[in-house]
TORPA-4810 file (N, C-alpha, C, O; in nm, 3 decimals):
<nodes>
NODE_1_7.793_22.492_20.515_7.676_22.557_20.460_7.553_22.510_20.535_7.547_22.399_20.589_X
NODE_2_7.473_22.585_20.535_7.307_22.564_20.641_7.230_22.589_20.526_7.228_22.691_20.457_X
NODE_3_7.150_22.456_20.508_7.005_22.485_20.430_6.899_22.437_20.530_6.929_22.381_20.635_X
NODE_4_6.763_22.465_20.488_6.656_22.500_20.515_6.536_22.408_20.412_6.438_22.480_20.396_X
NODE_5_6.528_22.334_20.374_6.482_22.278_20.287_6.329_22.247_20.317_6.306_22.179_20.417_X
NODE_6_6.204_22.297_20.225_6.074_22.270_20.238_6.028_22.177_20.093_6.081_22.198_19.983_X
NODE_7_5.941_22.091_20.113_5.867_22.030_20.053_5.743_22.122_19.991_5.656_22.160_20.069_X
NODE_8_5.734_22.169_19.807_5.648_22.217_19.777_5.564_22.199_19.691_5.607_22.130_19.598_X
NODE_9_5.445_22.237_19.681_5.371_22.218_19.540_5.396_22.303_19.446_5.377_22.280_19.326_X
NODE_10_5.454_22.441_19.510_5.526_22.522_19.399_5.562_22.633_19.513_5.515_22.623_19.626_X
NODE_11_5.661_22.752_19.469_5.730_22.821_19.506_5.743_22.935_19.370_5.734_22.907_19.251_X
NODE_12_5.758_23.016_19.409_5.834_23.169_19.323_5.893_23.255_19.469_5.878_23.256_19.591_X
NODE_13_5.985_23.339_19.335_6.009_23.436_19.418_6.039_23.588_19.304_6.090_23.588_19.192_X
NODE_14_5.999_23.674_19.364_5.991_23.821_19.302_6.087_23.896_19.390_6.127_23.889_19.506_X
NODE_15_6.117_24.011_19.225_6.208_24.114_19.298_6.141_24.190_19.197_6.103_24.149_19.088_X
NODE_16_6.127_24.345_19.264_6.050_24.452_19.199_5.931_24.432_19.117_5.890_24.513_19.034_X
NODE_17_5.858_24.276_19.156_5.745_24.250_19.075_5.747_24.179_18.981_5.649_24.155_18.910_X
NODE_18_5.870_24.130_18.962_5.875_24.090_18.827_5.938_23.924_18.916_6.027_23.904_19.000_X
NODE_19_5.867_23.860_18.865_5.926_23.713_18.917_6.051_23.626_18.838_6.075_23.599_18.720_X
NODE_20_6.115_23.600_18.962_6.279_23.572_18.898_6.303_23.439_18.889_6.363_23.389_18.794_X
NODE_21_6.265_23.385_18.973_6.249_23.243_18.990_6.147_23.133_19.041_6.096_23.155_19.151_X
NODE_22_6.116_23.033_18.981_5.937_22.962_19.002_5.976_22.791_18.993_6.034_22.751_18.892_X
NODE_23_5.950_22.723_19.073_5.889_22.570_19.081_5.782_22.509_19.064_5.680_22.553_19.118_X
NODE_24_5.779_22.429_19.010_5.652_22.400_19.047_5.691_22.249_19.176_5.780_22.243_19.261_X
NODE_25_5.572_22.135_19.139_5.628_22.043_19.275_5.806_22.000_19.299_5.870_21.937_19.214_X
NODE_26_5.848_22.037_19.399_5.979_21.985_19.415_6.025_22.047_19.559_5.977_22.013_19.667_X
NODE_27_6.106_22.126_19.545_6.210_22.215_19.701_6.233_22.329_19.686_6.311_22.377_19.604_X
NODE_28_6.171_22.382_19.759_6.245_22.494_19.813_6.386_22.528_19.897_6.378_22.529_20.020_X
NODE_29_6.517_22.556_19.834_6.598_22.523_19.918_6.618_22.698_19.988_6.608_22.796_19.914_X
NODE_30_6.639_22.707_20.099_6.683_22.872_20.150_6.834_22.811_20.164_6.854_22.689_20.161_X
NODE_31_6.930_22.897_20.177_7.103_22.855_20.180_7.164_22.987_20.182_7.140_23.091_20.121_X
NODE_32_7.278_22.940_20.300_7.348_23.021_20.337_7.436_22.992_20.344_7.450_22.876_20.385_X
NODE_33_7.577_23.083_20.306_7.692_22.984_20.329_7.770_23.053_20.475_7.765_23.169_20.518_X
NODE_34_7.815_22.977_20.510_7.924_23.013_20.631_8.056_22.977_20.594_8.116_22.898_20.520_X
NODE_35_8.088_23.113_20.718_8.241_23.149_20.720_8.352_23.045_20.692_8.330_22.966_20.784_X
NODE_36_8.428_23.008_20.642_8.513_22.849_20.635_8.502_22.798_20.539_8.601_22.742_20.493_X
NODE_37_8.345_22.793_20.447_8.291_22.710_20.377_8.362_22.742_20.234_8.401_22.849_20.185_X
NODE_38_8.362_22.583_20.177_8.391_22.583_20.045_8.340_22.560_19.950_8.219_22.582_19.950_X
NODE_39_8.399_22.507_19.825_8.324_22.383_19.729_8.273_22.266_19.797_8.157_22.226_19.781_X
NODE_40_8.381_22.197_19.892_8.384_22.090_19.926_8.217_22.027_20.035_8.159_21.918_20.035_X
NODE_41_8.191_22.156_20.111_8.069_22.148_20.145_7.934_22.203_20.046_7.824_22.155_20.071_X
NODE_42_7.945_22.272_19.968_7.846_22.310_19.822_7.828_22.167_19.745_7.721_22.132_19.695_X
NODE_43_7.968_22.076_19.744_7.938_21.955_19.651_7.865_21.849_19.778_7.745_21.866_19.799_X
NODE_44_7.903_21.796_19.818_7.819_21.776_19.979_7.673_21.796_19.960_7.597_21.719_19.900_X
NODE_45_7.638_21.921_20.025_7.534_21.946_20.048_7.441_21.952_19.908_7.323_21.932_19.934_X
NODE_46_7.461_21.970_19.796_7.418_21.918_19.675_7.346_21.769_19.657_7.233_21.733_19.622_X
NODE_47_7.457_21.707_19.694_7.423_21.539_19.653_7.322_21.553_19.783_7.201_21.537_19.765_X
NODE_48_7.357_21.574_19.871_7.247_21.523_19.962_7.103_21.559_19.967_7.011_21.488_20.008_X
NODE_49_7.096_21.705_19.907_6.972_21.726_19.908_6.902_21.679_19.756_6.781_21.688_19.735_X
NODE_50_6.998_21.628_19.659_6.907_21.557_19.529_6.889_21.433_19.545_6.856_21.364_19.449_X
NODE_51_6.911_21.374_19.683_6.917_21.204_19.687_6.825_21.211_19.828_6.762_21.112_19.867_X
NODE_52_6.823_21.321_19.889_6.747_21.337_20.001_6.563_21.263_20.000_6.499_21.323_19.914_X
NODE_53_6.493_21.174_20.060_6.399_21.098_20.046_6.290_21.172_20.101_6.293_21.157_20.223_X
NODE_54_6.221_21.225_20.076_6.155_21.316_20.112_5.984_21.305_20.065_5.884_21.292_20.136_X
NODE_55_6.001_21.318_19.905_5.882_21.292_19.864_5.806_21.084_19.887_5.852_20.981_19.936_X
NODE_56_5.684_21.119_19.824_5.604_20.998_19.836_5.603_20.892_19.742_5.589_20.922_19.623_X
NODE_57_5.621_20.735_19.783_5.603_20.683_19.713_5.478_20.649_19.684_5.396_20.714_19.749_X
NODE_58_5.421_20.549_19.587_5.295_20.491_19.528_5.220_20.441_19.672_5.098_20.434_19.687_X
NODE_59_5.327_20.405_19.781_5.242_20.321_19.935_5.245_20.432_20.050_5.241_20.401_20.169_X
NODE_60_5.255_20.590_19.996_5.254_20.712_20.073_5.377_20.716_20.181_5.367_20.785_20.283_X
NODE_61_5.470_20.654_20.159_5.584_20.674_20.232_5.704_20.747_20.195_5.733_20.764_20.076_X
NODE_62_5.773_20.791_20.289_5.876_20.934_20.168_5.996_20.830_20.169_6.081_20.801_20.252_X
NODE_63_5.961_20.782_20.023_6.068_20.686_20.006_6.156_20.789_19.874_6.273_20.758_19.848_X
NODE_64_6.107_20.878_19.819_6.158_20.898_19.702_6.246_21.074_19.741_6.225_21.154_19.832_X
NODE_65_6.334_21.075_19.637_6.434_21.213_19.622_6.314_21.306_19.534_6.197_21.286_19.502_X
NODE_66_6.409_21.413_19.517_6.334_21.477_19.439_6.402_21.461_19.289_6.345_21.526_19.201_X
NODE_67_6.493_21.400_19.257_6.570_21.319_19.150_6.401_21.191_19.106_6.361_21.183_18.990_X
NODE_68_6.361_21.145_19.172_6.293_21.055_19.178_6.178_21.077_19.137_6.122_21.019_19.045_X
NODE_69_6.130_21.170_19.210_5.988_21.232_19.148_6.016_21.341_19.075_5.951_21.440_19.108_X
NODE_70_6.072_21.351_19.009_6.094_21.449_18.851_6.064_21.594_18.887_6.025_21.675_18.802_X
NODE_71_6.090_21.634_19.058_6.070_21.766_19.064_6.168_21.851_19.058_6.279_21.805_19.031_X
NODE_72_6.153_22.007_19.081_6.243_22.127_19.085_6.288_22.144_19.222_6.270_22.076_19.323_X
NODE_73_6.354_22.256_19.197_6.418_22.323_19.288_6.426_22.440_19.296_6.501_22.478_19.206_X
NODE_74_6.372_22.559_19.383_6.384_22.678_19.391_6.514_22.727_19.481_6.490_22.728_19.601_X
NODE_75_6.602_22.754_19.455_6.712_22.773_19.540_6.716_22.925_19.591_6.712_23.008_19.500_X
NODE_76_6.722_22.964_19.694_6.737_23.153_19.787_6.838_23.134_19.856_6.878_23.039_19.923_X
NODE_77_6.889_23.267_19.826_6.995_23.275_19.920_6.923_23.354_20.055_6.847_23.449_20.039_X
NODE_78_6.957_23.302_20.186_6.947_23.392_20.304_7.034_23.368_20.449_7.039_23.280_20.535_X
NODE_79_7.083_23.463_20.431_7.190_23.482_20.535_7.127_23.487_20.624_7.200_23.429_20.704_X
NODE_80_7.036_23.515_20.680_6.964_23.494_20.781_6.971_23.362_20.859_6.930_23.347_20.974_X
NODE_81_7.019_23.284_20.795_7.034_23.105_20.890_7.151_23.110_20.938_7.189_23.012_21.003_X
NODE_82_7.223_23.199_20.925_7.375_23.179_21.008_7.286_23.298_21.138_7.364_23.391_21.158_X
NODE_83_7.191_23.311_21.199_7.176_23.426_21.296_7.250_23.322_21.399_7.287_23.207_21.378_X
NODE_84_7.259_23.410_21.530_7.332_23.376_21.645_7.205_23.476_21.752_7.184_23.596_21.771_X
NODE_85_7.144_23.339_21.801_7.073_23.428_21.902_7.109_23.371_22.070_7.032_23.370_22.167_X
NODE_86_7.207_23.339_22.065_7.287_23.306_22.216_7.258_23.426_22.315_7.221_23.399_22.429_X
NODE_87_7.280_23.592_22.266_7.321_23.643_22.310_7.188_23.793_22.299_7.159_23.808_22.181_X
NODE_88_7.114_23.891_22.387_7.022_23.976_22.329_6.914_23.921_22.273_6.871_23.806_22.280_X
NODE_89_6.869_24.030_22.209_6.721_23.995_22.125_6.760_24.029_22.007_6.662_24.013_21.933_X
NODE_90_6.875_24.078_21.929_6.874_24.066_21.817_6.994_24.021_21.750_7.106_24.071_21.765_X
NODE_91_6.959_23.903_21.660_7.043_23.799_21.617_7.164_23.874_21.561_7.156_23.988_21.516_X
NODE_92_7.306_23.785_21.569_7.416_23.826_21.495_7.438_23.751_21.394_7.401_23.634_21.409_X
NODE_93_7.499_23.784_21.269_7.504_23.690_21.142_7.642_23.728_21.126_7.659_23.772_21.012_X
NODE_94_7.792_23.729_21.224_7.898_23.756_21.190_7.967_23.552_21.113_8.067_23.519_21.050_X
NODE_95_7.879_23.494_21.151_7.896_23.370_21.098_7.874_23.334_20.963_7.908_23.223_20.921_X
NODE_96_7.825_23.412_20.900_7.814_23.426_20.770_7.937_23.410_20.687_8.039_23.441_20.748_X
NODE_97_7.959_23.364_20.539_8.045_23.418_20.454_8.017_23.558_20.430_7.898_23.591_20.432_X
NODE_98_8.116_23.657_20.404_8.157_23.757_20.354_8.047_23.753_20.224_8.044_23.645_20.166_X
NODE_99_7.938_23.879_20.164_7.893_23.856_20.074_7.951_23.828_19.959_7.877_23.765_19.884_X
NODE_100_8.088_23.858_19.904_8.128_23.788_19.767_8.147_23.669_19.756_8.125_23.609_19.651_X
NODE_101_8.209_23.590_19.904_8.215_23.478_19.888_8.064_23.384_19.878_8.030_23.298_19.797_X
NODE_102_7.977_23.457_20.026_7.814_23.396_20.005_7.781_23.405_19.886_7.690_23.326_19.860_X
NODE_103_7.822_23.485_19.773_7.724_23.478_19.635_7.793_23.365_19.577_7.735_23.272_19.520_X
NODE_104_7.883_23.371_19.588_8.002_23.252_19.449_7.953_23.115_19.514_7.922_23.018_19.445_X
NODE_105_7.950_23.117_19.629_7.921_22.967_19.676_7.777_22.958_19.673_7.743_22.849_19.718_X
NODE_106_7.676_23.031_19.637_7.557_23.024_19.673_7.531_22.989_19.469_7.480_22.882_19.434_X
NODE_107_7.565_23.073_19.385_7.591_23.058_19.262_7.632_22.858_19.216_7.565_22.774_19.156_X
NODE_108_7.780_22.853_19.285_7.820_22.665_19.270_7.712_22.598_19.311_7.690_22.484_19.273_X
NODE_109_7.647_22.652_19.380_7.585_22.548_19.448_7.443_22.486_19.349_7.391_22.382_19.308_X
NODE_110_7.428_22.649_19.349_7.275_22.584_19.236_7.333_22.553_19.094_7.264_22.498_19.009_X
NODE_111_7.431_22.582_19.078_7.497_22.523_18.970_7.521_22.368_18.966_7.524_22.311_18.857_X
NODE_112_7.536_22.312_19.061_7.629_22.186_19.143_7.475_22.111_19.121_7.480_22.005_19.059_X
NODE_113_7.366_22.147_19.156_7.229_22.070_19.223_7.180_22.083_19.087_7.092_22.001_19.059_X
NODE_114_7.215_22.168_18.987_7.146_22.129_18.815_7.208_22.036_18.767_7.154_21.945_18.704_X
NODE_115_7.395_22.049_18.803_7.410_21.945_18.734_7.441_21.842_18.744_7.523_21.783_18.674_X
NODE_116_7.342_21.773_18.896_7.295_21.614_18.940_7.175_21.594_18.908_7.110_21.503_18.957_X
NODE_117_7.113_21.702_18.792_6.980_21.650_18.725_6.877_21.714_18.814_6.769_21.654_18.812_X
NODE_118_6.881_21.815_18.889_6.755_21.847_18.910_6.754_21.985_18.846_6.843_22.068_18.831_X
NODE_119_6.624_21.983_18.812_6.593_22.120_18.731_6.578_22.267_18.833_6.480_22.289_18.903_X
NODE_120_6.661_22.328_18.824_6.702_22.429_18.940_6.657_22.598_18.901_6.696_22.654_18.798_X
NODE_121_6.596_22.642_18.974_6.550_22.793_18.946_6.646_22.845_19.090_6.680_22.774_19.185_X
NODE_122_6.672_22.987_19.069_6.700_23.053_19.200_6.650_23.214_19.191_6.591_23.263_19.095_X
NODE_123_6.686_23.284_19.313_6.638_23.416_19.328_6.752_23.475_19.301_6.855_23.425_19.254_X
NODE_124_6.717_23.644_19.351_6.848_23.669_19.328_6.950_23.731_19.464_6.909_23.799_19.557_X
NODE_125_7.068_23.693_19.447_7.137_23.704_19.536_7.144_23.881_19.611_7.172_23.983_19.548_X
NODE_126_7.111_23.871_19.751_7.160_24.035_19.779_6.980_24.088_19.789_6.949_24.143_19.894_X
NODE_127_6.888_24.074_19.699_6.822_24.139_19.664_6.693_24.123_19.763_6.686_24.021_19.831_X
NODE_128_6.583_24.231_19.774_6.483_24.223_19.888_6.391_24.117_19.807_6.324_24.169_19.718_X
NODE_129_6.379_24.009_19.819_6.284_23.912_19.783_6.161_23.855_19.818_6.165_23.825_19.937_X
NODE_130_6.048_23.826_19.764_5.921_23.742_19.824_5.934_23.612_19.820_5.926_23.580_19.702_X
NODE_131_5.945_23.548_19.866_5.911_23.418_19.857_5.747_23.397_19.893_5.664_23.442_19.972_X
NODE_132_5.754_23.289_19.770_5.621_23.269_19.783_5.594_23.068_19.771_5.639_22.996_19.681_X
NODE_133_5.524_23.031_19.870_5.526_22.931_19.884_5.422_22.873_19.876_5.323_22.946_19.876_X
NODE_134_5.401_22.740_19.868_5.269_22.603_19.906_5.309_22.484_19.948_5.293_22.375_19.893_X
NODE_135_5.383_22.521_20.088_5.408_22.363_20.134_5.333_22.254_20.110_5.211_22.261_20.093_X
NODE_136_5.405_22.138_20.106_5.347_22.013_20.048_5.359_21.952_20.229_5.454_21.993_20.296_X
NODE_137_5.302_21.899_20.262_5.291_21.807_20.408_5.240_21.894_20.514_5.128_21.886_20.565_X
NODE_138_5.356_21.998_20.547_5.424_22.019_20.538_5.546_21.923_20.560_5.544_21.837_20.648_X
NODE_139_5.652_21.942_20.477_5.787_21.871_20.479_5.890_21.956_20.538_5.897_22.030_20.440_X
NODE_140_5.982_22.008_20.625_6.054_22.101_20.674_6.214_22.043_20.656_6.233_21.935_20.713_X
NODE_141_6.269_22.069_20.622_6.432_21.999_20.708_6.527_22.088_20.694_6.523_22.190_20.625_X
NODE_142_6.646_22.035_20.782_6.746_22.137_20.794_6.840_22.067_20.813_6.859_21.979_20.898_X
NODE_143_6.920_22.117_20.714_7.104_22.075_20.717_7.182_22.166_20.755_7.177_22.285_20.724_X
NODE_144_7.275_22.101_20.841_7.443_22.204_20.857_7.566_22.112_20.807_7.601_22.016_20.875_X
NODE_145_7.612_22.137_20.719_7.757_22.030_20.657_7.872_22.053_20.791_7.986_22.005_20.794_X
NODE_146_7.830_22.108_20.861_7.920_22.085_21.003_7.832_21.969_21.071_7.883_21.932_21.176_X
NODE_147_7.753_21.925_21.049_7.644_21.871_21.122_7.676_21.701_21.089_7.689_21.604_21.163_X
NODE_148_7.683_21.724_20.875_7.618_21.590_20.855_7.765_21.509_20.780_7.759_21.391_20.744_X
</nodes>
């Protein structure tokens, strides 16, 4: 699985206007799952991003999780992080899971990251979405469970 993870002061996201999912300070996670992928990388990539050190401590150093500083989590799905731009000018996403599987694993996952205690919102799967953001630092990072 490939996440995308931002540091925020808050986050939403809308579909047809009507807002589906909202943070306030915590993560924005974007996530995609790839082809291969299981539970086994959803439980993985879970723990790591609720233990992940990111935010600030009291001496301004990112000593703390977001477990730590009592924030959320906005979780999106976007297939868009499996692109493949090796090849042309316009990316291939055959690296992707299959969408039934990208939803079920994209579903465990924010399921998996609520229940290591972080308070978890998501968008909705499939659907044309806004994200709406307020990076904090900015904070950026990026995981591949092939990676880590």
């Amino acid at each position: 699985m490939r996440a995308l993870i931002q540091r925020v002061s808050e986050a939403s996201v809308t579909v047809d206007g009507e807002v589906v999912g909202e943070t306030g300070p915590g993560l924005l996670v974007l996530i995609c799952a790839m082809q291969g992928d299981g539970e086994a990388e959803a439980d993985r990539l879970a723990a790591k991003i609720s233990k992940l050190r990111i935010f600030k401590d009291d001496g301004g150093k990112m000593n703390r999780s977001v477990l730590d500083s009592g924030g959320g989590a906005l979780v999106v799905s976007q297939f868009t992080l499996a692109a493949d731009t090796r090849r042309g000018n316009r990316p291939g996403f055959s690296t992707a899971a299959a969408p039934a599987e990208g939803e079920r694993l994209y579903e465990y996952f924010a399921a998996r990251l609520a229940g290591l205690g972080v308070k978890t919102a998501t968008g909705q799967f499939g659907a044309d979405m806004q994200v709406r953001l307020l990076n904090d630092g900015p904070v950026t990072v990026w995981i591949d469970t092939e990676d880590a």
